[in-house]
C-alpha positions as YAML, in Angstrom:
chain: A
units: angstrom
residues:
- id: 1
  name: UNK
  ca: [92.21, -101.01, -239.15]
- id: 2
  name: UNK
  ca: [89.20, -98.70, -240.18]
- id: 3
  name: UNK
  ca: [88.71, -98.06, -243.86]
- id: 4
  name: UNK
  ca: [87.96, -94.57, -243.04]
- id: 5
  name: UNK
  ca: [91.16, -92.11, -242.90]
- id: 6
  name: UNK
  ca: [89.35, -89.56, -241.17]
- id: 7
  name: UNK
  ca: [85.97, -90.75, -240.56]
- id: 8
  name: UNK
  ca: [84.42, -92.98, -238.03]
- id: 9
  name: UNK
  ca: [80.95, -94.82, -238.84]
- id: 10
  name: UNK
  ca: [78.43, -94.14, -236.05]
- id: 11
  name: UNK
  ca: [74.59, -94.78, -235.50]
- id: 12
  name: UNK
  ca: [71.81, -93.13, -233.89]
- id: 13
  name: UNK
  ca: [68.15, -92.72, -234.14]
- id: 14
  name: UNK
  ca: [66.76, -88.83, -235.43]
- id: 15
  name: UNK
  ca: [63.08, -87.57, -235.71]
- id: 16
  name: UNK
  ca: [61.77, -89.53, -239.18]
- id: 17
  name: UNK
  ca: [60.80, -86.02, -240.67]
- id: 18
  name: UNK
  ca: [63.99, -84.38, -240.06]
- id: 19
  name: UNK
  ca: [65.91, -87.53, -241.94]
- id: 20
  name: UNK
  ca: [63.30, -87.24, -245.16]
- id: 21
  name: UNK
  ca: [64.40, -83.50, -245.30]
- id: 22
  name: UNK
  ca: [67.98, -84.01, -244.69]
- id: 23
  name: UNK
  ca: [67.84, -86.79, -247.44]
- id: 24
  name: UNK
  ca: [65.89, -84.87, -249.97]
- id: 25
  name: UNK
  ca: [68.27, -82.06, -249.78]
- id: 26
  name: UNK
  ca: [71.50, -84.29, -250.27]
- id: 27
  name: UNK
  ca: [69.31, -85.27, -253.33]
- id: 28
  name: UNK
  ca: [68.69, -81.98, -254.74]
- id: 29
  name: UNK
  ca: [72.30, -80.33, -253.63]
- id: 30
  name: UNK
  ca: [73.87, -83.30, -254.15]
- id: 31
  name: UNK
  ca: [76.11, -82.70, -251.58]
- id: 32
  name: UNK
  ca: [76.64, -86.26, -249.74]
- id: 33
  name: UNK
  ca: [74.68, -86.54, -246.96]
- id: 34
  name: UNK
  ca: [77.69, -87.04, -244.72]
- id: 35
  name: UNK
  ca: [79.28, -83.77, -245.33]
- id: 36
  name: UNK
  ca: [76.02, -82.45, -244.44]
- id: 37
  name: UNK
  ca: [75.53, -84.05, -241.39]
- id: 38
  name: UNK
  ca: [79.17, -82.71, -240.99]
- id: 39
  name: UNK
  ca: [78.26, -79.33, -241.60]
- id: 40
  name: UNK
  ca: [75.40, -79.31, -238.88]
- id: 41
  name: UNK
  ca: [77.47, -80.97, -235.96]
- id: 42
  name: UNK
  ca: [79.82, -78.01, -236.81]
- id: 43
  name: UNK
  ca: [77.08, -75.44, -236.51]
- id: 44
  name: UNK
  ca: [75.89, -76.85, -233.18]
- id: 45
  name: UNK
  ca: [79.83, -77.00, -232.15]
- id: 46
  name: UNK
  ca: [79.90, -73.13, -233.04]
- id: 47
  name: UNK
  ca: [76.46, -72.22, -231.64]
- id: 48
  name: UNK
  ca: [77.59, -73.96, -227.67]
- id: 49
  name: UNK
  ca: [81.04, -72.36, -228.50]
- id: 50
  name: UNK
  ca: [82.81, -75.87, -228.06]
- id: 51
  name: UNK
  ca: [84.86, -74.39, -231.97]
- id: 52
  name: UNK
  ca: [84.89, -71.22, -233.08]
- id: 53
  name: UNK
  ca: [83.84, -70.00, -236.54]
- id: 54
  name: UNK
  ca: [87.71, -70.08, -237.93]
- id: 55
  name: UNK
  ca: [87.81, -73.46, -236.89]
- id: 56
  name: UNK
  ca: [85.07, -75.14, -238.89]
- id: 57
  name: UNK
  ca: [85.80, -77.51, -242.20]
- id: 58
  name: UNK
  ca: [82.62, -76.90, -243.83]
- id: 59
  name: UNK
  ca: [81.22, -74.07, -245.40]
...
């Protein structure tokens, strides 16, 4: 049984540059980088209409 309630650990590779931003801003938001990464799969979700705008969790 996962640890995780509602999350699933996953792994990929992303552009080195794009993971120094994405970690700086966690850092000076200090929103966890998770829910970030959360927020931008939901963008993307909106933007291809797979969700609609009602339906995202994050701001």
């Amino acid at each position: 049984m996962s640890k995780y309630a509602t999350r699933t650990p996953w792994s990929t590779a992303v552009d080195t540059e794009l993971l120094k931003k994405l970690r700086q801003l966690a850092a000076d938001t200090r929103i966890p980088l998770a829910r970030l990464t959360d927020e931008a799969i939901e963008d993307l979700l909106v933007k291809y209409n797979v969700i609609t705008k009602e339906e995202k969790k994050n701001p």
